[in-house]
ZAGU-437147 format. One line per 8 residues: number of its first residue (from 1); for each residue x, y, z of C-alpha. Coordinates in steps of 0.1 Angstrom, whole numbers, always signed. Example, Ala and Ser with C-alpha at 12.3 -4.5 7.8 and 13.67 -1.06 7.14 Angstrom:
2
1 = +123,-45,+78 ~ +137,-11,+71;
# end
This chain:
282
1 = +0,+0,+0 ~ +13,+35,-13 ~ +28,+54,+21 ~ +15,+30,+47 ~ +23,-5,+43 ~ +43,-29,+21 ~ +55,-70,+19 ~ +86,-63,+45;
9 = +64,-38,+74 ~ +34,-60,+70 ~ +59,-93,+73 ~ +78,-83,+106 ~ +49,-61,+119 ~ +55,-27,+112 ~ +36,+5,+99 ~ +48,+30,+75;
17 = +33,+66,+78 ~ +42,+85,+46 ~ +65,+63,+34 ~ +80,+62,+70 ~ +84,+28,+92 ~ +69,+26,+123 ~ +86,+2,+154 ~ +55,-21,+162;
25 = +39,-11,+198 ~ +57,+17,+208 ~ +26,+36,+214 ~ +13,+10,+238 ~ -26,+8,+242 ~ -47,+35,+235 ~ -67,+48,+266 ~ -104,+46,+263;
33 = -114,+79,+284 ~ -125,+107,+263 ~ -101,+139,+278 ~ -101,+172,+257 ~ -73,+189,+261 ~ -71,+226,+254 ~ -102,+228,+235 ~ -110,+262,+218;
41 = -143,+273,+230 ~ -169,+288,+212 ~ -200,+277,+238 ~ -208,+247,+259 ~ -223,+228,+227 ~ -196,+220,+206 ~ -186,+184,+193 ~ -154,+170,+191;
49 = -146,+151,+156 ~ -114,+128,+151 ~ -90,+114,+177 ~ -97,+120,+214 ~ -57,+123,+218 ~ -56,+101,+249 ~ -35,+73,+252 ~ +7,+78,+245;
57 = +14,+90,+211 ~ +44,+88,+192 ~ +62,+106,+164 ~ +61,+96,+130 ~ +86,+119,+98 ~ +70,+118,+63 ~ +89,+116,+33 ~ +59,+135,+10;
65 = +35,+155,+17 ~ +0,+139,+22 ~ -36,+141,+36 ~ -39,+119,+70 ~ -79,+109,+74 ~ -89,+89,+104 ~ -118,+64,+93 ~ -119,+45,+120;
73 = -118,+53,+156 ~ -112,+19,+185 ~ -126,+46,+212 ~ -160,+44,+224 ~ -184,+80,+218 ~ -161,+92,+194 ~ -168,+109,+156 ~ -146,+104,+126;
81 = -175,+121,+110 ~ -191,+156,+120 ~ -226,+145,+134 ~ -240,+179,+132 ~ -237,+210,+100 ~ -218,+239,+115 ~ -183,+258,+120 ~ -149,+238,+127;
89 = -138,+266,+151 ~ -105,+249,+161 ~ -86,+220,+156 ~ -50,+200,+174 ~ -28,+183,+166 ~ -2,+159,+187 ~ +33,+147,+189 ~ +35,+175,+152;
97 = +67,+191,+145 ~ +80,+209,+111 ~ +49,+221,+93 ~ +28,+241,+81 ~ -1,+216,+89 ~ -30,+221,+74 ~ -70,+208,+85 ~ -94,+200,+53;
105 = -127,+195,+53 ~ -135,+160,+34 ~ -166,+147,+19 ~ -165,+112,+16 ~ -180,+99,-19 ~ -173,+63,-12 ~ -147,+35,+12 ~ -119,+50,-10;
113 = -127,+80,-22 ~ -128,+118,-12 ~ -132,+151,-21 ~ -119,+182,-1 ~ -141,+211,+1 ~ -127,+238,+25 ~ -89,+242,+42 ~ -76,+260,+70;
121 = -45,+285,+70 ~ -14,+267,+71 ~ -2,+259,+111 ~ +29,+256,+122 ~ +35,+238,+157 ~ +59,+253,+183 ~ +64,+221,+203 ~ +57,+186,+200;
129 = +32,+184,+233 ~ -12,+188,+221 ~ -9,+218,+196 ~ -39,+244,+194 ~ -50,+263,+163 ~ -85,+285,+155 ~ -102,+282,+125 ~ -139,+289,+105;
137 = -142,+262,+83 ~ -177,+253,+71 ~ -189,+215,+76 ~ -216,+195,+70 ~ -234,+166,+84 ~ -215,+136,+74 ~ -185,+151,+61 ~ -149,+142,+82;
145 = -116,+163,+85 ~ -81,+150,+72 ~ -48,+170,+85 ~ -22,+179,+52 ~ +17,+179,+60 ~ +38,+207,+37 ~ +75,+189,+38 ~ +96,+158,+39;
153 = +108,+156,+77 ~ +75,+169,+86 ~ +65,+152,+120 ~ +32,+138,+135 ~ +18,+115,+163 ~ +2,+86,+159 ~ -9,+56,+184 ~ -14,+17,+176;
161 = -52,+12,+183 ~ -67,-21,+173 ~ -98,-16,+156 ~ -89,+16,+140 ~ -82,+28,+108 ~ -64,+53,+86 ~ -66,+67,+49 ~ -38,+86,+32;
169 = -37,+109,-4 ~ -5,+111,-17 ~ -3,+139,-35 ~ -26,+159,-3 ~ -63,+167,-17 ~ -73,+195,-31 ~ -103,+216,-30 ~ -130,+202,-57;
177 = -106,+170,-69 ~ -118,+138,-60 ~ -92,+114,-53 ~ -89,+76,-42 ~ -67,+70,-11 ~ -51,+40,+5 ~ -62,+25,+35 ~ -49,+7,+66;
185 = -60,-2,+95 ~ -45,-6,+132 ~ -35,+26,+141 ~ -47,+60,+149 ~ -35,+99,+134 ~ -33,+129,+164 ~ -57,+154,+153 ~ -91,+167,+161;
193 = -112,+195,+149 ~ -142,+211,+175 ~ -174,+218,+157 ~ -197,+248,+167 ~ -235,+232,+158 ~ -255,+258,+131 ~ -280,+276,+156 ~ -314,+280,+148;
201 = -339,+301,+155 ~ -376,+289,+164 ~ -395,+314,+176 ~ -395,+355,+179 ~ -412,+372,+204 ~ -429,+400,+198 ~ -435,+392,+161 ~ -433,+428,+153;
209 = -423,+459,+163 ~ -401,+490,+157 ~ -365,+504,+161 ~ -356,+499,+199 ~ -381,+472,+203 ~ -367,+442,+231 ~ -368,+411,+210 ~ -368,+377,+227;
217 = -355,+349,+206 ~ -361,+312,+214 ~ -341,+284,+193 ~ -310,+261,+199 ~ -272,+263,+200 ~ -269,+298,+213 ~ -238,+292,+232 ~ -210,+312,+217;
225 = -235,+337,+198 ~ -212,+364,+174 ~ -239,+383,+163 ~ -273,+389,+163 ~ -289,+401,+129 ~ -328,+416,+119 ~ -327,+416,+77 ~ -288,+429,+72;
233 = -290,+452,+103 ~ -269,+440,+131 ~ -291,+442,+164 ~ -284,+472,+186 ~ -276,+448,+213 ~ -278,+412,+223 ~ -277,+391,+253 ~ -270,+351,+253;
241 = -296,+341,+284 ~ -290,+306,+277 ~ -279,+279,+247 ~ -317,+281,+237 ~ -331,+315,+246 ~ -312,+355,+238 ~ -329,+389,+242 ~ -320,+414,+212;
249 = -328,+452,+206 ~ -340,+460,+171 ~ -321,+481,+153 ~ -330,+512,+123 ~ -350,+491,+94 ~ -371,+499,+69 ~ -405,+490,+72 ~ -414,+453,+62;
257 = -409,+416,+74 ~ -374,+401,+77 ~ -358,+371,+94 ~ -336,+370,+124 ~ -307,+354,+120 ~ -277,+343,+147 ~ -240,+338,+141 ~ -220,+314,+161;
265 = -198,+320,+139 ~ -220,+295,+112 ~ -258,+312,+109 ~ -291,+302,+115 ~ -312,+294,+83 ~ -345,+311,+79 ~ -380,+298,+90 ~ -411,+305,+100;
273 = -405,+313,+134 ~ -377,+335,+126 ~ -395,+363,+110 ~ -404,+396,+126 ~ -418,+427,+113 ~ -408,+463,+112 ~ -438,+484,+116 ~ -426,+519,+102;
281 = -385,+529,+89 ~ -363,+542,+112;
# end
């Protein structure tokens, strides 16, 4: 298998990780508590997708640069696909070294196939202990997140983990390309990325109403709110009461019906309980 595995590592036990042999069972066993360590924070509600980076990782060079995407995780209550649609707000990395690193956002099309649809600005570690890096990448239900490397020498952990499995692109993705990887299974890459959930809104309260009006807005995944929007006008002010309830002010509109919409940083999609209605311009 191209940059993983060949007759001689797969004979005496060993794992190659762009093109790079791995000594068998130096990572030991892979711990099965979920710990998140240094997790950007956007709210209470985000979800963690990809490795749980527990357990003792070691470090792995790469001889090309490649896309990394975890397929299969051995840890219980863990994601190797986003579960939600929303914002990958941040994303780590462990036991990484050289660089830039780079997070994609992947839509699988089949076992072996994958298209990239949206990559972070390039991230380059400053020691090989958990690595933290912010982001605003746009992902969808269903869609996963692979981790690029820029140069031969480049550096990143990885863990044996029986019942887990990896898939590598040599040369990395690219945005829009489809490309077939090659798979292997028995170990696991160190990276995550946190995902922010879309809000929504359900229900506005009063339904209409003028500049300066107190707005209460009732939905879900408030936590970590950005911004708070009537039509294009920002609201004058905003308060985050809880993940499912924020009070806004209206601000200057034109007369007419618009939807409110929150940012978290990803925003709320219009429906019928997110309209409200300007009674006279301001």
């Amino acid at each position: 298998m191209r940059g993983r595995t060949d007759r001689d590592s797969l004979a005496d036990g060993r794992w190659t990780v762009g093109r790079t042999l791995l000594a068998p069972g130096i990572a030991g066993v892979v711990a099965l508590a979920c710990v998140l360590i240094g997790a950007p924070t956007a709210g209470a509600a985000t979800i963690t997708v990809g490795s749980p980076l527990t357990g003792s990782f070691s470090q792995a060079s790469y001889t090309e640069a490649v896309t990394e995407i975890n397929t299969a995780l051995a840890e219980p209550d863990t994601h190797t696909a986003s579960p939600v649609s929303g914002t990958v707000i941040g994303w780590r990395v462990e036991e990484a070294a050289g660089g830039p690193f780079f997070l994609t956002v992947v839509t699988p099309e089949s076992n072996s196939r994958y298209v990239a649809t949206a990559l972070s600005a390039g991230e380059t570690p400053t020691g090989s202990a958990t690595q933290t890096f912010t982001s605003d990448l746009p992902i969808k239900a269903g869609q996963t997140i692979g981790v690029d490397n820029s140069n031969v020498g480049d550096k990143l952990g990885y863990v044996t983990a029986p019942g887990s499995a990896a898939i590598e692109f040599a040369p990395p993705l690219t945005i829009g390309s489809p490309a077939t990887g090659e798979s292997a299974s028995g170990y696991e890459i160190g990276f995550n990325a946190v995902v922010q959930p879309l809000p929504t809104v359900t229900g506005v309260k009063p339904h209409s109403g003028s500049k300066g009006r107190k707005v209460t807005i009732k939905g879900t995944n408030f936590d970590g709110t950005t911004a708070v929007k009537f039509g294009t006008k920002k609201a004058k002010k905003f308060k985050v009461i809880s993940d499912t309830k924020i009070t806004a002010v209206a601000p200057a509109h034109h007369a007419g019906v618009v939807h409110v919409t929150v940012y978290n940083p990803g925003k709320s999609a219009p429906s019928k309980g997110s309209k409200f209605k300007f009674k006279k311009s301001a």
